[in-house]
C-alpha positions in Angstrom: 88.1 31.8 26.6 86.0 32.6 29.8 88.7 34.9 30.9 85.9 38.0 33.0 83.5 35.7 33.4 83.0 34.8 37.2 82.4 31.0 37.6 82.0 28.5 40.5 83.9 25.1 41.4 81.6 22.3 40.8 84.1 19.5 41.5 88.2 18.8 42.1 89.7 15.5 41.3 92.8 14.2 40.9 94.4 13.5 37.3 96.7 10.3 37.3 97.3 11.1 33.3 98.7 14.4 34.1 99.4 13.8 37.9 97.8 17.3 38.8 94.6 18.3 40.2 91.5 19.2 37.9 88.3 21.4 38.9 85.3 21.7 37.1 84.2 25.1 36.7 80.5 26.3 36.3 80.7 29.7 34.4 77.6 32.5 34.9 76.5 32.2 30.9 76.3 28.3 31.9 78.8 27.1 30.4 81.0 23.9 32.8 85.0 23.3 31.6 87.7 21.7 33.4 90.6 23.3 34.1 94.0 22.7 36.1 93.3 23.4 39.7 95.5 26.9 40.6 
């Protein structure tokens, strides 16, 4: 859970499977996980 950890938006694509939006995140201990686009 990177929940206080500031991060940065690498990337957003699109989904089909879920038909959302999907960002990938860079965190600042390095660390890169996708997440639903808010």
């Amino acid at each position: 859970n990177q929940k206080d950890i500031s991060g940065r938006i690498i990337t957003i694509e699109y989904d089909p499977n879920r038909n959302a939006y999907i960002c990938l995140i860079h965190y600042g201990d390095g660390e890169k996980r996708y997440i639903l686009h808010p």
